[in-house]
N, C-alpha and C positions, 0 to 999 in steps of 0.2 A: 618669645624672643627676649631673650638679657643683654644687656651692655655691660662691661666691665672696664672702667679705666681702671688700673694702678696704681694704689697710692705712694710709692714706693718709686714714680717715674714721675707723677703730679702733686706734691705737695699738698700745696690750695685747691681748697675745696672747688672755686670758683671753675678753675681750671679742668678738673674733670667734669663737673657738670654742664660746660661748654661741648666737651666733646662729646660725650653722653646725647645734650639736645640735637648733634650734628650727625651722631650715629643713627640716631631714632627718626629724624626726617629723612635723612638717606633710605633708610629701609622703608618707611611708609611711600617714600616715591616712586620703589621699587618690587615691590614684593609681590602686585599682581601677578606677574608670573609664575611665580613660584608655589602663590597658591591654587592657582589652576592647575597646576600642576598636579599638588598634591589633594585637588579635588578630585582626578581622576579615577585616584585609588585609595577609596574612604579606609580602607584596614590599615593604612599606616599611619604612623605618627611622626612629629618630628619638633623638636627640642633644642632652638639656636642660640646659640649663645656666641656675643659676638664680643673677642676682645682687642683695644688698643694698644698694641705695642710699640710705638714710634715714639722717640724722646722729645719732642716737639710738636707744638700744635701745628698741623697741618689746614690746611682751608679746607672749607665745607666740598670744593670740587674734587678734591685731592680723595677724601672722604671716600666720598660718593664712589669714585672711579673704582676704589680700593674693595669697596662692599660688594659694587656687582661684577669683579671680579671672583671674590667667593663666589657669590650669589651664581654663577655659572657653571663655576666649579660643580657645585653643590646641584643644579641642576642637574650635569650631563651623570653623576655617580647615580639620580633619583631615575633617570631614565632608562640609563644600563640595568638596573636593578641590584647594583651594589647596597650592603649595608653600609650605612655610613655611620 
């Protein structure tokens, strides 16, 4: 899993390694699912990379809501057996 803020939208450094830390406990809060998931069917792999595009720092809930929103997304295509 990668995060990627923007330098380009965040200036200071501070600033994206804020969202960064808020990206990265979002997902460890979350990601059991996803990897049971993908424990089911050991022959695949998968490569997330997750990036911030909002002009403003949002709160850590806002965050969260935002990730396992993918994060379902991204489930129901693993189920279907779409490539993603």
């Amino acid at each position: 899993m990668a995060v990627s803020v923007p330098k380009r939208l965040f200036k200071r450094a501070v600033d994206r390694n804020l969202l960064k830390r808020r990206i990265r406990e979002a997902y460890r809060l979350n990601k059991a699912a996803l990897y049971a998931l993908m424990a089911q069917d050991k022959s695949r792999s998968l490569h997330l990379v997750v990036q911030y595009q909002h002009r403003d720092i949002k709160a850590f809930q806002n965050i969260q809501e935002g990730l396992l929103r993918g994060l379902a997304k991204l489930e129901g295509q693993l189920k279907e057996g779409d490539s993603v």
